[in-house]
C-alpha positions as CSV (number, residue, x, y, z in Angstrom):
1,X,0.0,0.0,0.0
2,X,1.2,3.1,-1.3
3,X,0.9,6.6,1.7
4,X,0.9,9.7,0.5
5,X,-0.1,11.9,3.4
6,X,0.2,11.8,6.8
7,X,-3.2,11.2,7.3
8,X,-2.9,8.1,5.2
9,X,-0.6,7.3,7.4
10,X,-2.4,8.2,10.7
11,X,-4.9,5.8,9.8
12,X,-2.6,2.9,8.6
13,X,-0.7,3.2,12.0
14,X,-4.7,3.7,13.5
15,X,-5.1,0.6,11.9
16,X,-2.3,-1.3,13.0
17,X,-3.1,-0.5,16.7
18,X,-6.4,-1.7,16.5
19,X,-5.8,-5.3,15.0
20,X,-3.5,-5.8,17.9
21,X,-6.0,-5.0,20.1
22,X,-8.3,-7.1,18.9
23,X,-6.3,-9.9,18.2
24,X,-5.2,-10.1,21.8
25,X,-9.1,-10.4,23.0
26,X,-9.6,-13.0,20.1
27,X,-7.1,-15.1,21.9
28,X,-8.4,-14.9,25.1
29,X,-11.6,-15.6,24.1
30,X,-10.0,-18.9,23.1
31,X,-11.3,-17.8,19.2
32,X,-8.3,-17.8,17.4
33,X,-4.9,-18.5,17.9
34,X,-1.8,-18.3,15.6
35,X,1.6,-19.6,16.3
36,X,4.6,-18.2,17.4
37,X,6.5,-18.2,13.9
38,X,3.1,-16.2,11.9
39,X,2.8,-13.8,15.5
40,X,6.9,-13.1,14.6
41,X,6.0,-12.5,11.1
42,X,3.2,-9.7,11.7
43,X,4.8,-8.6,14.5
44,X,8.0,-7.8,12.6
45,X,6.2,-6.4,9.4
46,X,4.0,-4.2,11.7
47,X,7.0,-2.7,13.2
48,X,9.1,-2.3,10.4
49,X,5.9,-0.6,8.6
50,X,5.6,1.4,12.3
51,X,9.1,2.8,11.6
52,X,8.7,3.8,8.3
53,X,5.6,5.7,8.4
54,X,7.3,7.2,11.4
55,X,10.1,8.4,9.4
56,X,8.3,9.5,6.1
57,X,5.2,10.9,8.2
58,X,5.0,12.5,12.3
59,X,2.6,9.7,13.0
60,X,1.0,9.4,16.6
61,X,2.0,5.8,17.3
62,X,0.0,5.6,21.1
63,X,-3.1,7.3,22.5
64,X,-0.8,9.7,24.8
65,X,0.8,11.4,21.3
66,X,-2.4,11.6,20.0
67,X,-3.4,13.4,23.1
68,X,-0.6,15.5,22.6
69,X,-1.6,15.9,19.1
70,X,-4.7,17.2,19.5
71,X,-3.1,19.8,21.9
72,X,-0.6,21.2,18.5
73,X,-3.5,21.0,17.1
74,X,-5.0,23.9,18.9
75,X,-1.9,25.8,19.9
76,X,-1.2,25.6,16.4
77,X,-4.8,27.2,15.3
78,X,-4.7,29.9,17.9
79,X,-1.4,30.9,17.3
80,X,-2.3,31.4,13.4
81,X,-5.2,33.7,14.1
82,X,-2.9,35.4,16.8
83,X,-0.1,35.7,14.1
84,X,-2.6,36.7,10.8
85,X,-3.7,39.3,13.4
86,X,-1.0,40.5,14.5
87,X,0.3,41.2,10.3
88,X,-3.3,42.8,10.0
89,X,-2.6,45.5,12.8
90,X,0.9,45.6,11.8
91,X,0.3,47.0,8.7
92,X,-2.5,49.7,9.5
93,X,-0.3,51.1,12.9
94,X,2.7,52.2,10.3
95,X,1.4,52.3,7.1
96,X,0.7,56.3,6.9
97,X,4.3,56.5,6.9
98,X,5.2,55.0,3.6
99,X,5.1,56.4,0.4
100,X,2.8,55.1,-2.3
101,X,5.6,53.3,-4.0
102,X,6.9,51.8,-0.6
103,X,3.4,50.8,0.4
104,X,2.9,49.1,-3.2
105,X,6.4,47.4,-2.5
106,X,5.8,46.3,0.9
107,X,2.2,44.6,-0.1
108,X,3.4,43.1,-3.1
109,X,7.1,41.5,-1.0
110,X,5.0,40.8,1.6
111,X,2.5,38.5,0.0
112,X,5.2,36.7,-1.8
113,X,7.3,36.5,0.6
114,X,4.8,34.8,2.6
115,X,3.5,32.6,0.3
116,X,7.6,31.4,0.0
117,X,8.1,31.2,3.6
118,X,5.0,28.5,3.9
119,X,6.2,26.6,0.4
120,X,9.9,26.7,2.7
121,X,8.3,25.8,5.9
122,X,6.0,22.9,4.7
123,X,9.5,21.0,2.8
124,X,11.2,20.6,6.7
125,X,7.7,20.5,8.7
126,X,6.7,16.8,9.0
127,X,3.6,17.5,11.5
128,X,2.1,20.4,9.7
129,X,1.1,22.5,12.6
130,X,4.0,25.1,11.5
131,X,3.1,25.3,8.2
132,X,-0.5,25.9,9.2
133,X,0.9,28.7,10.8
134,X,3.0,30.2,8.2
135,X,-0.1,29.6,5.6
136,X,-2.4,31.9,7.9
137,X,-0.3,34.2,7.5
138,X,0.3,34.1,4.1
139,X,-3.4,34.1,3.5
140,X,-3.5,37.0,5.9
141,X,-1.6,39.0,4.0
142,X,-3.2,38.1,1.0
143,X,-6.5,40.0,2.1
144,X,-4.4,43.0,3.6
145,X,-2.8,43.2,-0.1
146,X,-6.1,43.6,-1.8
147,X,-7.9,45.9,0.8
148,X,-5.4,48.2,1.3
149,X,-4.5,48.6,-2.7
150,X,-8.1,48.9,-3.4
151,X,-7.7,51.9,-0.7
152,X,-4.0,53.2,-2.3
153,X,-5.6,53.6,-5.6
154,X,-9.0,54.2,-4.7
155,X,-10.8,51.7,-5.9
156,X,-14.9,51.2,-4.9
157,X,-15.2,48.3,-2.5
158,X,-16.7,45.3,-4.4
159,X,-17.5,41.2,-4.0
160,X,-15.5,40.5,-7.1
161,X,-12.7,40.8,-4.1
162,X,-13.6,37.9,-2.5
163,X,-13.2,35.3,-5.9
164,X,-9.1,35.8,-5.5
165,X,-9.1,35.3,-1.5
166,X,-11.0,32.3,-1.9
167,X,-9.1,31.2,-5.0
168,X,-5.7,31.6,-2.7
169,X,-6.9,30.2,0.4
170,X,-7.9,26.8,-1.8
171,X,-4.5,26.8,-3.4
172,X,-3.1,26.9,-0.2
173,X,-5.6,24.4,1.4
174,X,-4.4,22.0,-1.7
175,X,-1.0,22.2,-1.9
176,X,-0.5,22.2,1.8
177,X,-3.6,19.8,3.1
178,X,-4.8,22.0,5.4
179,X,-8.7,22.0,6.0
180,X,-8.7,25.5,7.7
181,X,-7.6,26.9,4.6
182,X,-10.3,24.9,2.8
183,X,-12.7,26.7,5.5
184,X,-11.4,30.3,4.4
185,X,-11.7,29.4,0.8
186,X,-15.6,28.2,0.9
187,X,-16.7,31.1,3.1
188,X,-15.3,33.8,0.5
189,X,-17.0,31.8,-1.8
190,X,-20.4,31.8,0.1
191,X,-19.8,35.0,0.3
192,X,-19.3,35.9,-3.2
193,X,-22.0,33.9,-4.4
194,X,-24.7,35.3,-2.2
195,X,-23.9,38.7,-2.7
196,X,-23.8,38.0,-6.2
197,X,-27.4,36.4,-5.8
198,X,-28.3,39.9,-3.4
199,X,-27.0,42.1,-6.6
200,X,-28.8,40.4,-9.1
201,X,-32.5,40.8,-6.9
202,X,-31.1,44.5,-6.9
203,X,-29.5,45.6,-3.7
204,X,-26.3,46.2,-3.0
205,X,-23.6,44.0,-2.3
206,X,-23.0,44.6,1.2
207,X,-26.2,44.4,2.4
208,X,-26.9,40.6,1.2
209,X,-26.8,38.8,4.6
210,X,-29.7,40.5,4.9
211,X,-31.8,38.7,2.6
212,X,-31.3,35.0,4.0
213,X,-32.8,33.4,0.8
214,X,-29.5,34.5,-1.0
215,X,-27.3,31.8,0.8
216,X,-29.7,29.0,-1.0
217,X,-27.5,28.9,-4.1
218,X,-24.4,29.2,-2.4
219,X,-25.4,26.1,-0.3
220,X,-26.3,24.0,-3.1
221,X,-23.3,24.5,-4.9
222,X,-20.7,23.8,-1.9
223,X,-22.7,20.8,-0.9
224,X,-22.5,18.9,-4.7
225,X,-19.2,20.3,-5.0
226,X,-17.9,16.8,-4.4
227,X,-20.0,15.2,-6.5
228,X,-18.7,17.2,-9.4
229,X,-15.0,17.8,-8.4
230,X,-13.1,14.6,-7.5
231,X,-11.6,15.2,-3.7
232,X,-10.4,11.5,-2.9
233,X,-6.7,12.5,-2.7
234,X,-7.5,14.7,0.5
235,X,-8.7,13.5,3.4
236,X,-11.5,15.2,4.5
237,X,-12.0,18.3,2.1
238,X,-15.4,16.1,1.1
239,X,-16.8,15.9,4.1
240,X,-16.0,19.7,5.0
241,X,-17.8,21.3,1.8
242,X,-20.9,19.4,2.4
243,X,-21.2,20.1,6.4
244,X,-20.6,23.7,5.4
245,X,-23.2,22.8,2.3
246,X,-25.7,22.2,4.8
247,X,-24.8,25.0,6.9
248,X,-25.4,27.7,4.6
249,X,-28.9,26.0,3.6
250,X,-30.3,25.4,7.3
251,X,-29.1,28.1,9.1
252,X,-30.7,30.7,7.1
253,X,-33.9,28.8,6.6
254,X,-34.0,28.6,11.1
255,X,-33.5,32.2,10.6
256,X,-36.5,32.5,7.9
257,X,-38.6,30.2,10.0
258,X,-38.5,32.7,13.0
259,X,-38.2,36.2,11.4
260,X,-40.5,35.8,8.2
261,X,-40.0,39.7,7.2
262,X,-36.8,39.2,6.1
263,X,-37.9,36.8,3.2
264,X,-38.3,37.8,-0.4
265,X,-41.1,36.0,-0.5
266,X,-44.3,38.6,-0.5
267,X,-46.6,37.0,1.8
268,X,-47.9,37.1,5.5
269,X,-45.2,37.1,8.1
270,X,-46.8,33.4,10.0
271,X,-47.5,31.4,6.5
272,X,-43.6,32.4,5.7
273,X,-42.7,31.4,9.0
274,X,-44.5,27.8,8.8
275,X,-43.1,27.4,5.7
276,X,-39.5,27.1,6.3
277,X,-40.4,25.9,9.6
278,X,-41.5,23.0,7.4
279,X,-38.7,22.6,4.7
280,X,-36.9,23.1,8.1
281,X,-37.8,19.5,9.6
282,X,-38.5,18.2,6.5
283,X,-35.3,19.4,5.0
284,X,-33.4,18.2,7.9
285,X,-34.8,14.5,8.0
286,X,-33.8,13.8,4.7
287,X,-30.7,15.1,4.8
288,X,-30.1,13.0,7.6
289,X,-31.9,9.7,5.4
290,X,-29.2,10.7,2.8
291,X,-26.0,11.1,4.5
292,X,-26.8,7.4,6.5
293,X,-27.6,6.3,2.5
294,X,-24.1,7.0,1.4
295,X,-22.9,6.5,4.6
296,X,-21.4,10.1,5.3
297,X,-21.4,10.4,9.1
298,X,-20.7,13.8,9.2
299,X,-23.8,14.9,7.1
300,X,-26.0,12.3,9.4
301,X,-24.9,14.1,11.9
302,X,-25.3,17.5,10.7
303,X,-28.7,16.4,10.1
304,X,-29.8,14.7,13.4
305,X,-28.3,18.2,15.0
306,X,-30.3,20.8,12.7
307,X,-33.5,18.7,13.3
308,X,-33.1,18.8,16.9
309,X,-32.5,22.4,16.7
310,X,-35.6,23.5,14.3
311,X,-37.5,21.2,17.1
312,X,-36.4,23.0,20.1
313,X,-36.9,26.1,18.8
314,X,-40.6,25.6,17.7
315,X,-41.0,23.6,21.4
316,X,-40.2,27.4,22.4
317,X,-42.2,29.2,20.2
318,X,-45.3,26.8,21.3
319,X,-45.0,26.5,24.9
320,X,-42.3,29.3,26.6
321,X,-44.7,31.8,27.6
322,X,-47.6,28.7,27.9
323,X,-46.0,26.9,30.5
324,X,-43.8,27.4,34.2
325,X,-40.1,27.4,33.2
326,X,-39.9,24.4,35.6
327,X,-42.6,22.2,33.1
328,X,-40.4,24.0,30.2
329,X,-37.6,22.3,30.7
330,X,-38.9,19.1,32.1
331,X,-40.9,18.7,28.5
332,X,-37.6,19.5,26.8
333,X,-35.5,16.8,28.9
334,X,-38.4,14.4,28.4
335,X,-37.9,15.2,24.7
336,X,-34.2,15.0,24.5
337,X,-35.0,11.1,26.1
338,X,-37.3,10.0,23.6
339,X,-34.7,11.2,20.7
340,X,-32.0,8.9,22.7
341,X,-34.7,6.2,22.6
342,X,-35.6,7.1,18.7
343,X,-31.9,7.2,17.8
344,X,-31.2,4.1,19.6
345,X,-33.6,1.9,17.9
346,X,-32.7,3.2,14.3
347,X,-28.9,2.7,15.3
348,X,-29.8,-1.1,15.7
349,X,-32.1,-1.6,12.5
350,X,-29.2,0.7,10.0
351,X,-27.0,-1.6,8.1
């Protein structure tokens, strides 16, 4: 078996570690056994496999480094925010100092350079974490570059700005593997396409969150955007655009299903409301039905969580100001125990 990430190698080494678990309890359950010379045989193969994937990859080979791991993990996150920030306010504490031409200079180095420093960094960074860091800040200064040249030359403030961030945060997210870029990259381009969707219904660009409807082709096209655009070779950049696929259809349609007026849809305020409150559950059932059908936990469980919220929120439209905050909330834990008991008996009947 050929690796080509480190994930790929997480998992074989994942792997690895739970066959020898399990082939342990087999034997003392008396179910199998296998003699010394075939034990020395996958032992040795296991081991010399171990070592290499630990050479070619920084692989956690034992439930305490990947402990540790998930720690890097989040130093390594809030330390590229922290760092992308610190660039941003950086740049705007001395930048009336500059000339035109040194301020063009200084963008334009700047964003190379950074975009060189992470190419540098991710040749001699076998866990990733520092080149996560180093492509934040590259991306940082990516966005700093446009918005402040759009301000140098005085150019008007458009969405058209948000195709090339997206389009740099993906290339980074490829070439480095790194799913927070991948994050960056779809919400420009939610961004873009809803304000797009906002400009075309006639308003403004800026103003387009506040017509929710305009996230609904946005959604669609993150969601299929791995049906369409092969994503195999990266380990989880599927699963990412369609959670964030579902995101940007459900969350404005819980928004629709509480505050009507803010629909394009010219009708009363209630029938709007009980109409997405509607495609709402409905919506969020079959979403559910369909990530269990092609077996993609993460939508299943995006899913199950969106229904429960669309129910809980009409539970408190129907019966807050009804009801004693003490019955309240013993109907809502009574609730939450019939959707363990739901969950549990379609958990047994799923293939």
């Amino acid at each position: 078996m050929t690796v080509n990430s480190r994930n790929e190698a997480q998992q074989r080494a994942d792997d690895i570690r739970a066959f020898r678990g399990e082939l342990s309890r087999l034997e003392l359950d008396g179910v199998l056994h296998i003699d010394e010379a075939q034990r020395a045989a996958v032992t040795k193969h296991h081991d010399a496999l171990l070592a290499a994937l630990a050479s070619g990859f920084d692989i956690d080979r034992d439930p305490r480094s990947k402990q540790l791991s998930l720690g890097m993990r989040i130093a390594s996150f809030i330390g590229a925010i922290a760092l992308a920030a610190s660039v941003f306010f950086l740049f705007y504490q001395f930048w009336g100092y500059f000339s035109t031409a040194v301020q063009v200079t200084v963008l334009v180095g700047v964003g190379v350079g950074a975009f060189l420093l992470t190419m540098g960094v991710a040749r001699r960074d076998e866990t990733g974490y520092f080149t996560k860091l180093a492509a934040m800040v590259a991306f940082a200064c990516f966005v700093l570059n446009v918005v402040m040249l759009g301000q140098i030359f005085n150019i008007t403030p458009s969405d058209k700005a948000l195709l090339p961030w997206a389009a740099f945060a993906f290339v980074l997210a490829y070439t480095f593997e790194l799913r927070l870029l991948q994050v960056a990259g779809i919400l420009c381009l939610i961004a873009f396409i809803s304000a797009r969707t906002g400009t075309w219904s006639g308003m403004y660009w800026i103003h387009f969150g506040e017509r929710p409807e305009n996230f609904f082709p946005a959604a669609f096209a993150i969601f299929l955007l791995p049906q369409f655009v092969d994503q195999s070779r990266f380990s989880g950049f599927a699963a990412t655009y369609r959670v964030f696929g579902a995101l940007a259809l459900f969350l404005p349609v819980l928004v629709l299903a509480n505050w009507g007026q803010v629909s394009y849809l010219e009708l009363d305020r209630d029938l709007i409301e009980s109409l997405y409150q509607t495609i709402g559950f409905i919506g969020a059932a079959a979403l559910t039905w369909y990530g269990a059908r092609r077996h993609w936990q993460e939508v299943v469980n995006t899913g199950v969580t969106l229904f429960v919220v669309f129910f809980y929120t009409k539970l408190f439209d129907w019966w807050w100001d009804a009801m004693p905050k003490s019955l309240f909330f013993l109907v809502m834990g009574l609730t939450a125990i019939l959707f363990l008991l739901v969950f549990k008996r379609l958990r047994r009947v799923t293939p």
